[in-house]
C-alpha positions in Angstrom: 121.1 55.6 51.8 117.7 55.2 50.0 114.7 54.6 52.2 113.8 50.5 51.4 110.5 50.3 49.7 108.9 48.3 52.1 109.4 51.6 54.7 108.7 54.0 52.2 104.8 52.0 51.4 104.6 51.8 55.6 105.7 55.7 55.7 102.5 56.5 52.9 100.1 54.0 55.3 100.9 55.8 58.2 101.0 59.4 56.7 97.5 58.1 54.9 96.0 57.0 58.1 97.3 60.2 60.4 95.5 62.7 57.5 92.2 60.8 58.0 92.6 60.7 61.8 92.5 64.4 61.3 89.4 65.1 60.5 86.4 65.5 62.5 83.0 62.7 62.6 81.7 61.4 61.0 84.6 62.3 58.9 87.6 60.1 60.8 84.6 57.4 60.5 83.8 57.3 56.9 87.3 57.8 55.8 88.6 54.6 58.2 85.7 52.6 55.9 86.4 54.0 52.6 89.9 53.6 53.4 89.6 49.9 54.5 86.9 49.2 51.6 89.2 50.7 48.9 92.6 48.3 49.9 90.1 45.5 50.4 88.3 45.9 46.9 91.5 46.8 45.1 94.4 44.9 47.4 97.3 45.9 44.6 96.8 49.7 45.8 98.7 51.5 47.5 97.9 54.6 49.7 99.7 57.6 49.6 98.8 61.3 50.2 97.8 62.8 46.5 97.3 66.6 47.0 97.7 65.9 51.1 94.6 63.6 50.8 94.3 60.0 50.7 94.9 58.3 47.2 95.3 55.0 46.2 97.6 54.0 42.6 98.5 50.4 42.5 102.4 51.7 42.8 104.0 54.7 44.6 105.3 56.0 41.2 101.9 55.4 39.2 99.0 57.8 38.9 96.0 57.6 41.6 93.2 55.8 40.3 91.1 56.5 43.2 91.0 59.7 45.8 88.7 60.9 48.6 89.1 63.9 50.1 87.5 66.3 52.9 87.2 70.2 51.9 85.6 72.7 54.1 83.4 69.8 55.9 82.4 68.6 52.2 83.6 64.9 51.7 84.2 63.7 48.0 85.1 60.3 46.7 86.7 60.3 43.3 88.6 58.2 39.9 90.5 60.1 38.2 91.2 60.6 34.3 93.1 57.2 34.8 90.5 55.3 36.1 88.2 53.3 33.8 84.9 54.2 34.4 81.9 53.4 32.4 79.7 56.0 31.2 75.9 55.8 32.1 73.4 53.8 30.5 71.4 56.5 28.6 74.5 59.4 27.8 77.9 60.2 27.5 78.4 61.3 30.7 80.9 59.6 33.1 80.7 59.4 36.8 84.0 60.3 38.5 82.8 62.3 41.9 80.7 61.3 44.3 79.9 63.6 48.1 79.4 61.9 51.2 77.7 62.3 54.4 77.1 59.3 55.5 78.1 55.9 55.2 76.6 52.6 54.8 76.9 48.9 53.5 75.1 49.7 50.4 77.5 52.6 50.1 80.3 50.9 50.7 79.4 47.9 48.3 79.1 50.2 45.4 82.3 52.1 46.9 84.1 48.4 46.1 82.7 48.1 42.9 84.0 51.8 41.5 87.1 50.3 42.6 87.5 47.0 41.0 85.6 48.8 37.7 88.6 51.1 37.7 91.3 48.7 36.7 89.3 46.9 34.5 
């Protein structure tokens, strides 16, 4: 018998929130607020493991839009190719990766507006 959607979404929170829980602090720290800021600025997404790292698509069968991930105590933040993301004022370049050693509001703020820029 098919796992019901609604277990199948808690199964990716839980598995989501057990990989950050993982990692060592700051780490577990910034990844609780990236992962709270990213469902809060962007409440259609859903979490899931992407690559056995936290990613967020608005449906379990729908590409990640958004990713963070902790390598070899680097942290990255990241949209991928499906993301909208506008290019910078004076080139052609588009920012899609961000590291991260520390958190804080004005962080987080601009954290929330990747995210909402991404479905746009």
């Amino acid at each position: 018998m098919p796992t019901p959607p609604s277990d199948k979404a808690q199964n990716d929170l839980t598995a989501v929130l057990a990989k950050i829980a993982e990692w060592p602090e700051p780490y577990v720290s910034i990844g609780r607020r990236l992962h709270e800021t990213i469902t809060t600025a962007g409440p259609k997404l859903k979490p899931r493991l992407w690559y056995g790292m936290p990613g967020y698509a608005t449906a379990r069968s729908t590409p990640v839009f958004v990713f963070f991930r902790l390598d070899d105590g680097v942290m990255s933040l990241g949209l991928s190719e499906k993301a909208t993301v506008d290019r910078e004022s004076d080139s052609t370049l588009r920012a899609c990766a961000w590291f991260i050693d520390e958190m804080d509001d004005r962080t987080l703020a601009k954290v929330a507006e990747l995210v909402r820029t991404a479905f746009s």
